[in-house]
Each structure stands twice: as C-alpha cells, then as structure tokens.
C-alpha positions in Angstrom: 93.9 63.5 -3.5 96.2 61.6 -1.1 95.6 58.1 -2.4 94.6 56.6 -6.2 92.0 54.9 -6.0 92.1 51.8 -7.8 90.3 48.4 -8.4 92.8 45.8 -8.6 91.6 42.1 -9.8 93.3 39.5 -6.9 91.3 36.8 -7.9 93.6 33.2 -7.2 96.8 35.8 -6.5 99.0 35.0 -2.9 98.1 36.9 -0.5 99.3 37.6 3.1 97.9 38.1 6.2 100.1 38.8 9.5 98.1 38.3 12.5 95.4 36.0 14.1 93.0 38.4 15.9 89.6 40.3 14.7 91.0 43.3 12.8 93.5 40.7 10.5 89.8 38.6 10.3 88.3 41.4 8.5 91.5 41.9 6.4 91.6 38.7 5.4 87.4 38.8 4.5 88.2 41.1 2.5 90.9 39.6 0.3 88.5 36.0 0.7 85.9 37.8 -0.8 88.1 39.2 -3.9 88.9 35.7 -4.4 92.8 35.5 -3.4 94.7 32.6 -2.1 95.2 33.7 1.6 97.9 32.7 3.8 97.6 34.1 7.2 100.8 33.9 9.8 100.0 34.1 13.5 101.0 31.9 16.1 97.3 31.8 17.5 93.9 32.6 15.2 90.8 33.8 17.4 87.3 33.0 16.7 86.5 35.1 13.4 90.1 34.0 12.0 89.4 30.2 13.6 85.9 30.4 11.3 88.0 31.4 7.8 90.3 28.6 8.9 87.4 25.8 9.8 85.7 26.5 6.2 88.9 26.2 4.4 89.1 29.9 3.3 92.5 30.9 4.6 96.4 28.7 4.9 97.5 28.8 9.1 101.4 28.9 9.4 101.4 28.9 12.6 104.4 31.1 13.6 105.3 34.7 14.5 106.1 36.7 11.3 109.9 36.2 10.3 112.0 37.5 7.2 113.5 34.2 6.9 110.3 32.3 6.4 108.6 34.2 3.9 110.7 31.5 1.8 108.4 29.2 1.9 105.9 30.9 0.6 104.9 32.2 -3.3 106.0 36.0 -3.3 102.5 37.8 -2.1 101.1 40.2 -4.2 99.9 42.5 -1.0 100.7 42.0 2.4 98.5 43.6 5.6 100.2 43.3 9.3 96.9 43.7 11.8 99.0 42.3 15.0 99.3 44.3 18.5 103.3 44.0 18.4 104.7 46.6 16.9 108.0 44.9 16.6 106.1 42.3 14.2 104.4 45.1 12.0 107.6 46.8 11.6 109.4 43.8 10.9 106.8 42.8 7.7 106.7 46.6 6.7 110.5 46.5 6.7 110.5 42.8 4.8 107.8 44.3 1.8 109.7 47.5 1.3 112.9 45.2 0.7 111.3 42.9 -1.7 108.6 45.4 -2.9 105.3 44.1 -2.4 102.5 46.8 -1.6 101.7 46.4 2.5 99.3 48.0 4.9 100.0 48.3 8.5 96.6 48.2 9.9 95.9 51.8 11.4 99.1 53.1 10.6 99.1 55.1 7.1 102.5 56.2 7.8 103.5 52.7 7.0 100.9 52.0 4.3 101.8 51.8 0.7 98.0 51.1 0.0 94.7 51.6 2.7 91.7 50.1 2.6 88.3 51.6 1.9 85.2 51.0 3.5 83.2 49.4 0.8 79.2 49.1 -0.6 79.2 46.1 -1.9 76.8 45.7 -4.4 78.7 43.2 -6.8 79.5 43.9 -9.9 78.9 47.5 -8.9 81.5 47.8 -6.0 81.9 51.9 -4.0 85.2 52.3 -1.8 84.9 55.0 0.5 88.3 56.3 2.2 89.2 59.3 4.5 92.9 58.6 3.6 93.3 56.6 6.7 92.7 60.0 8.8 88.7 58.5 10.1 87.4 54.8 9.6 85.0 55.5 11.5 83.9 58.9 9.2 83.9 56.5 6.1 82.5 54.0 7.9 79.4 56.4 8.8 79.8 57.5 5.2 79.2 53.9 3.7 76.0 53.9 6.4 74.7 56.1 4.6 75.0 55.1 1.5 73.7 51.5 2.4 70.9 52.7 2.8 70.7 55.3 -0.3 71.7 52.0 -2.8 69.2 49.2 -3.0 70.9 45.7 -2.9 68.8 45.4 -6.5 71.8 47.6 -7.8 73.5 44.3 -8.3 71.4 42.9 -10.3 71.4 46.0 -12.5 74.8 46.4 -13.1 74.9 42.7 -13.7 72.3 43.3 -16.7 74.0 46.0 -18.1 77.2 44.4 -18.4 75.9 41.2 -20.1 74.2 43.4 -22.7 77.3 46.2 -23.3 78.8 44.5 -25.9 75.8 43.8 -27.5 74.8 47.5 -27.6 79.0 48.6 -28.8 78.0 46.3 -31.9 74.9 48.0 -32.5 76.0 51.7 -31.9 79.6 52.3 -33.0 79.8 56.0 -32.1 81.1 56.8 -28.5 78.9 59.5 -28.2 75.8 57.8 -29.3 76.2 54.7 -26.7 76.5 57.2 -23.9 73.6 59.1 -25.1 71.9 55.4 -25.3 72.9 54.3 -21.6 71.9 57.4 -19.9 68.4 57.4 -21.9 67.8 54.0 -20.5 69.3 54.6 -17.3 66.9 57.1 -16.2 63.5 55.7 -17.3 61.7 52.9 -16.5 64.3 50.3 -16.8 66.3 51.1 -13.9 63.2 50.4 -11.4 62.4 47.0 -13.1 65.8 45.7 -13.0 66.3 46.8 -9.2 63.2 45.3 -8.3 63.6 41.8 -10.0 61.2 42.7 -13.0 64.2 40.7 -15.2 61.9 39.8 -17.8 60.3 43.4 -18.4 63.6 45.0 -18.1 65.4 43.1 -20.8 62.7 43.3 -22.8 62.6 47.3 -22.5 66.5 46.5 -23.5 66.3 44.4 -26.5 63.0 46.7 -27.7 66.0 49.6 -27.8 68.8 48.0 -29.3 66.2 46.9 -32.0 65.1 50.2 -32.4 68.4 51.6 -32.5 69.5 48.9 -35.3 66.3 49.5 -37.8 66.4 53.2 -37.1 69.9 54.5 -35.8 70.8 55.9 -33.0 69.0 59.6 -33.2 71.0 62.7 -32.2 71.7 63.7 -28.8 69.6 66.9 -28.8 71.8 69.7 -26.8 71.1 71.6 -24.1 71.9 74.1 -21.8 72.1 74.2 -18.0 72.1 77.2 -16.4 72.9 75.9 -13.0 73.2 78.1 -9.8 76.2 76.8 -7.8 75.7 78.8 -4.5 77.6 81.1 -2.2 80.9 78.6 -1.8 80.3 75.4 0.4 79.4 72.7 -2.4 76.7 71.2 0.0 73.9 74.2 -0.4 73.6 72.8 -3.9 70.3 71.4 -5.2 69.9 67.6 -6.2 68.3 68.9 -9.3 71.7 70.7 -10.0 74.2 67.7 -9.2 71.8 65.6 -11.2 71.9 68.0 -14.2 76.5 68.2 -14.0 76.6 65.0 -13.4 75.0 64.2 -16.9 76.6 67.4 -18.9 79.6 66.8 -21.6 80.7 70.5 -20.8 81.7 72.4 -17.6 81.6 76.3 -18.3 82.0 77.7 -14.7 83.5 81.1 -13.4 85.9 82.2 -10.7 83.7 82.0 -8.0 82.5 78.0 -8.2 84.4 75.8 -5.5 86.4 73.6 -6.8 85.1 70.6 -5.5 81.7 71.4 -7.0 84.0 71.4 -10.5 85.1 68.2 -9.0 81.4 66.9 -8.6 81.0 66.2 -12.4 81.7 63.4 -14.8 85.3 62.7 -15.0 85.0 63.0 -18.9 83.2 65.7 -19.1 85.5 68.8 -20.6 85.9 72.1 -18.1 86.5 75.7 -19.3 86.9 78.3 -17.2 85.5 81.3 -18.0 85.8 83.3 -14.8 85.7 87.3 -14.5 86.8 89.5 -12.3 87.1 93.6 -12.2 89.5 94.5 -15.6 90.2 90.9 -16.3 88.1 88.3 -17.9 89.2 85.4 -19.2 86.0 84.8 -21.8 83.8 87.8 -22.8 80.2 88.1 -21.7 79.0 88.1 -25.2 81.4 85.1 -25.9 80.2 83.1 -23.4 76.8 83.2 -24.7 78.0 81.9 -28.1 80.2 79.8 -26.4 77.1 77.7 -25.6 75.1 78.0 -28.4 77.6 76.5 -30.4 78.6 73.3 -28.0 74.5 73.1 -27.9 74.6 73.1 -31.9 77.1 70.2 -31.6 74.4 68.1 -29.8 76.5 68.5 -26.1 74.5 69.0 -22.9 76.0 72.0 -21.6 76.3 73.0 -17.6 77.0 76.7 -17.1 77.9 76.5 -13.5 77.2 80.4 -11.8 78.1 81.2 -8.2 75.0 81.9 -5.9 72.1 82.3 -8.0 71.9 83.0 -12.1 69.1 85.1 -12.1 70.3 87.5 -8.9 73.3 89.5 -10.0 74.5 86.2 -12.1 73.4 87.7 -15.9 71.6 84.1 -15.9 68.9 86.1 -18.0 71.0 87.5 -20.2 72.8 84.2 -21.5 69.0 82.9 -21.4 68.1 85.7 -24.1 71.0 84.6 -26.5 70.3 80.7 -26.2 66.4 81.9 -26.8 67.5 83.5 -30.1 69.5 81.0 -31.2 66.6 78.3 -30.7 68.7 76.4 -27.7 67.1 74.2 -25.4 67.8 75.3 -21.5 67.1 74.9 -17.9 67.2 77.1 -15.1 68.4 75.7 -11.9 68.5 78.5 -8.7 70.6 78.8 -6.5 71.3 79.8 -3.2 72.1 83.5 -3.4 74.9 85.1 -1.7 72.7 87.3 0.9 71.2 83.9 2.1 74.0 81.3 2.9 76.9 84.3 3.9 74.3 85.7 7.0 73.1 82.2 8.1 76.6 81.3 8.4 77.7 84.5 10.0 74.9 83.7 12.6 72.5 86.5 11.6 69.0 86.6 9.6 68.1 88.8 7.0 64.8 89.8 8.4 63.2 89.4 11.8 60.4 91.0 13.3 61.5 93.5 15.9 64.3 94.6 13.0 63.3 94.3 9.6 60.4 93.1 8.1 62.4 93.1 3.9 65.5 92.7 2.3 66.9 95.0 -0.8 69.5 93.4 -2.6 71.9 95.7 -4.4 74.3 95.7 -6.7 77.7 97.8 -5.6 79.2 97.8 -9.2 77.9 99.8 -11.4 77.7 98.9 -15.1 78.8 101.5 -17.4 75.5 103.8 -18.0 73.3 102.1 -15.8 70.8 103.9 -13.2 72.6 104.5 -9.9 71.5 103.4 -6.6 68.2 105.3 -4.9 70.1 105.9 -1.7 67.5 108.2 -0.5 65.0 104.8 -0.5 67.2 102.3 0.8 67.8 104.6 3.9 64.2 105.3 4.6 63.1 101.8 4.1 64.0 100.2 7.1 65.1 97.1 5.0 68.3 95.3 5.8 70.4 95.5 2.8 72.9 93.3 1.2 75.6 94.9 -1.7 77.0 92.4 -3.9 80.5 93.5 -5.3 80.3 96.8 -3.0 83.7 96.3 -1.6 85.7 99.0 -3.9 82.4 101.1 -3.8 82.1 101.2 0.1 82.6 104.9 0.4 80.3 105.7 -2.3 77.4 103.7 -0.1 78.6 104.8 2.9 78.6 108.4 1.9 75.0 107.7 0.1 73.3 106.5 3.0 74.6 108.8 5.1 73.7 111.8 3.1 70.0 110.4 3.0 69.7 110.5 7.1 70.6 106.8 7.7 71.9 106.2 11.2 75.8 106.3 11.5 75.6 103.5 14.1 73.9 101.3 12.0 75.5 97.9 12.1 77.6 97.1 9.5 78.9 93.0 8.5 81.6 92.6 5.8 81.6 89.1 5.0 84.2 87.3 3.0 84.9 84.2 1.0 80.8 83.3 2.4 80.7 80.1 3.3 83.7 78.5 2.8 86.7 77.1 5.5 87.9 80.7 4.8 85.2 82.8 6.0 85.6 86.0 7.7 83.3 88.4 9.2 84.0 92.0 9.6 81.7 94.1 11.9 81.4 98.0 12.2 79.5 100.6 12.3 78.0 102.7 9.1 79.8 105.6 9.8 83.0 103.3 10.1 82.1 100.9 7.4 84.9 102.7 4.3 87.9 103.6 7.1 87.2 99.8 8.7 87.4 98.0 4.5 90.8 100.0 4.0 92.6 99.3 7.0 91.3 95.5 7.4 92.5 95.4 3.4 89.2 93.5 2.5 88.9 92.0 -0.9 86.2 90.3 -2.9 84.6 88.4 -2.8 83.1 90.0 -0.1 79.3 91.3 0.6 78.4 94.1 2.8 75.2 93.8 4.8 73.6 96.8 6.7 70.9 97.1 9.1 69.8 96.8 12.5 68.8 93.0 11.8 72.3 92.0 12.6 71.9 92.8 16.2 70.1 89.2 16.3 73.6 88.0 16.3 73.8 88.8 19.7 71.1 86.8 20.9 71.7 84.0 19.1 75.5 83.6 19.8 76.2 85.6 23.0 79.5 82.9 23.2 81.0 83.8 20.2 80.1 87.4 19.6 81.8 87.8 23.0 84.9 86.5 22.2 85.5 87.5 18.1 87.8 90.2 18.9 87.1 91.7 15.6 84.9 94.9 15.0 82.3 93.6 16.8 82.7 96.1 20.0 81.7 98.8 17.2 78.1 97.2 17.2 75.7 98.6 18.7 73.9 96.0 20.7 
C-alpha cells in the first residue's frame, strides 16, 4: 500500500489553493465541499474558479504564488499547486516542505505528500478510490463503475444508521452482539426501505429490533462454517457468493495457495490464520484443522476456510465437512474454480474440443500413503485430456505409466505454473519429454501437468504467440 488512506475532517480549517485554471477549480470543489475556508492565489481565475469566486465559496489574492506572502495568511492546513508553471509548483512545494504543511502538486506524486482520490460521494457514506497517482483516469473508470453499483439512497441509509448507533450501543453493550445486530439488519428488508425512501417502514423495522433486543436480549450469534473455494490464483475468478460469505466471517483459515489479495478481500477485523501445507511441512495438521473450526464455530464465530481452486476437487473440502457434520456445526459450501479450468483458459487452450477430446480425467499426482494407484492403462486408452494436480515430483512415474500402457510419446504435454497469476508460466513438451523437460527447466509447485492432443487448439487460437514463446513449444506436435 503506497498511500494511507485517511478521512481527515477540514471543516472551517485554511486552506490553500495555487492556481486559477480548471484542474485547481476541481481542487478547490473538493475542499468547498469538505467545508474549508479556501484561499485560492492566481493572478487570473477562469470560468469554473470565476463561479467559486461569484458565489462567495473561495478568497482571490490576486498574485503569483510567493514565499514572502504566505504571511498574510493563517498557516494552511493543506496546500494543492494545479498551475502550468513549474517554477510556481516548485516554489509552493519547496515553501510547505519548509514550514510543514501536507501539499499536492497536481499530477506530480513525486512532489505529493498526500493525493487525492476519486470519490463516490454518497454523504455520510463517502468511498475514495486511488491508483496512487499512477492512473486518474483508471480510478476515475473505477468510481464509474461504482456510481452506478451504489444507489444515491445509500445516503440516506447511512444517515439512519448513524442517528440510531448510539441508541443500539446503549441497548447492546457487547461488541460482538452489536455487530451480530447490524449485519442482521443490514441484510434483510431494511436496507431496501431505507434506500428507497420508505423512512417510516425502515425505522420502524429499527425500533421493532432494538425493542426486541431490550425485552429479550440480544440472542447468540449462531456459528458457522464456510468452506469457500478461492480459485486457481487471480482473486477475480471468485464467486460473489464467496466474497459475500469473507466479507461477513470473524475468522480467516486459508492455506498456502490463497492470493494474498483475496486474504486482503476480508473484513479488516476479522482474525487470519494460516494454516498452509506443503510436501513434509505443514504448519496446522489436517485433523487439527478440522477441530480448529469446530471449536471457533462453538464460540458462536462465523468461520471462512478459504481453499485454493475448488474444496471438493483435490481440496479435502469433504473431509473437514464430515468432522463439522459430527460435531453438529453449521456449514456452507462455496465452489470454486478448479485448477484444470482457469490454468488452460489462461494458457490459451481448452480442456475438451470436438476433433480432440470429447472428456476430462482429473488426477491426483500425489499419492496418499495406502491409497489405490493411478489406472494408467485407462487414462491412456481413454482419449481424455488429462490434468495431474501435484504431479510435478511424480512426473516420471506418469510419464513412465502412460507410456507403458501404449500412450503416444508425442503426445503434447503443458506444464503450467503459479496458474493464473502475473507469474504464470507455461512449459510445453512432448510425453516422452515431459520428466527430462520438469528437471532441466527446475519446475516447482505449484504447478499442473496437462496431457492430451486438446492442447493442439492452442495453435489455432493463438498462431501470434505460440510462434513467438520460444519455450518448448517447437516439441508440439502441431
């Protein structure tokens, strides 16, 4: 995070702007609208500053900006330069730096000790977007979109709620149990009413529940468990459903493979424990985990157990499922988008098409301790492409097995790691290549192995790029 974001209250505060023309105008609209006293110093305004000026929103000095002035005026609390001399901005940048008072030279961030967001304004509910002074116009695109996402109602919402939150603190004294009451509220009826100017219905809803609340008390928050599938990597192939369910969880119990900035997606409060794996190391035990949740669930705590890819394929999602069903715990299961999926449409490829393959087999490449091993003899009759999941050390074992059962050496091979993320790479061989090609490129997991002539498609659909990878890909037969 480049910048803090932070909401600071400028209400009847000197402020300053430096410059006259349309960019310092929507500078100074800005700090009009936070209600600041706004001096603006430019030896000429043009029309949008002229229009602050003529409805007696702004102070004109009429001057060029100069050090030796700024003593007639109260110390500012900010300052923003927006003039087309660079001399000037330089000269007020220098000035606040000197004295220190936070400035912003406008489309400069090198010379910025704040920025300013692009902002959805739906008052007392206020969103700042900000790029960190890299893209206006991305944020600006970004606050488009959210325009239109945010009904201008939301105002009058937030406005509700706030004149009723200190009458809901006196009536529930536990910190838990007032979240527990806002969200309830929050998602049922009441919202709608109060957006849509049903005042009189919504506050009655309200005061009905804080009544309730005071004769009865505030009953239990019930827990729950989410069993949420996160998806291969990039955090926007997850489902509203699962954003919804983090955003409302206490607890965070994700594994090594969750992005980051899908960790990043949940409530600020909300606690995080990691409770990755990976091959002779595991932070939590499997059978831990599991009681992990029941007891947080116990505790009344909604709980998100945040899976890479999907939790029911390859994720033991059924497994934690059968301890929270003996232990009587609430839970949901949210899917995600497996592995196999998002890694071949982002390597360019499908997993079935009709001149190739008609079915996919996903299998597992590790083998747990006792379990059945892989029916190599099927897989290379079936004609299905096939994806391994944590196959990467076991390569030579599947190369060797589908060899041995008549499978094609040239039959194309992708290696694909880190799926989906900025840091995706694609490998491509040949079967009979596919061990000798893991070893020398020193490919680690997480990585996924796909096989089958279905990758050909590749060809077709990105004759540019397959052209010019200068990988493995002259070892495909196409």
């Amino acid at each position: 995070m480049d910048y803090l974001p932070i909401f600071v209250n400028i209400k009847n505060q000197p402020c300053l702007i430096v410059g006259g023309g349309p960019v310092a105008a929507r500078k100074a609209d800005l700090f009009i609208k936070a209600g600041a006293i706004v001096t603006v110093v430019a030896p000429e305004l043009k029309a949008e500053m002229k229009h602050h000026l003529a409805h007696g929103k702004i102070v004109w000095e009429i001057a060029t900006f100069c050090a030796d002035a700024m003593t007639h005026f109260p110390k500012p609390k900010y300052v923003i330069s927006a003039t087309d001399d660079e001399a000037v901005n330089q000269a007020v940048y220098r000035y606040c730096q000197n004295h220190d008072i936070p400035v912003n030279v406008a489309d400069q961030t090198e010379f910025c000790d704040f920025i300013l967001p692009a902002i959805v304004d739906r008052s007392p509910m206020t969103i700042a977007i900000s790029t960190g002074g890299r893209s206006p116009v991305l944020a600006r695109l970004m606050k488009a979109r959210l325009e239109t996402m945010i009904p201008s109602g939301f105002s009058r919402l937030a406005d509700l709620v706030g004149r009723y939150r200190q009458k809901v603190k006196e009536a529930i004294t536990d910190l838990d149990g007032r979240k527990a009451f806002w969200e309830e509220l929050l998602e049922g009826a009441f919202i709608d009413k109060a957006v849509h100017g049903k005042f009189a219905e919504a506050e009655a809803d309200l005061e009905r529940k804080i009544n309730q609340v005071a004769e009865q008390g505030q009953p239990l928050p019930e827990g729950e468990v989410y069993l949420i599938g996160a998806g291969p990597g990039d955090p926007d192939l997850m489902t509203f459903k699962a954003l919804r369910l983090l955003q409302q969880a206490d607890v965070i119990l994700y594994d090594r493979l969750v992005a980051p900035e899908i960790i990043e997606m949940a409530r600020r409060e909300a606690e995080r424990i990691y409770v990755g794996k990976k091959d002779k190391w595991h932070k939590v035990q499997q059978p831990d985990i599991g009681l992990m949740m029941v007891e947080l669930a116990k505790q009344g705590k909604r709980v998100a157990r945040l899976k890479g890819g999907d939790p029911y394929i390859f994720g033991r999602g059924a497994e934690e499922a059968e301890v929270l069903v003996s232990h009587g715990v609430s839970y949901q299961v949210v899917p995600g988008i497996t592995a196999a999926a998002g890694c071949s449409m982002y390597a360019g490829f499908p997993l079935t098409h009709r001149d190739y393959s008609q079915s996919v087999s996903l299998v597992t490449g590790h083998q747990q301790a006792g379990a059945k091993g892989v029916d190599y003899g099927r897989l290379a009759n079936s004609g299905d492409t096939m994806v391994f999941y944590m196959g990467v050390k076991n390569a030579p074992h599947i190369q060797a097995g589908l060899l041995e059962h008549g499978m094609p050496k040239e039959t194309p091979v992708a290696v694909i790691e880190k799926g989906t993320t900025p840091e995706q790479k694609e490998t491509y061989c040949t079967l009979e290549t596919m061990a000798e090609t893991i070893a020398q490129k020193n490919i680690k997991p997480p990585s996924l192995i796909i096989v089958g002539e279905v990758i050909k498609v590749r060809a077709r659909l990105h004759p540019v790029l397959l052209a010019s990878d200068g990988q493995s890909d002259s070892q495909v037969a196409v």
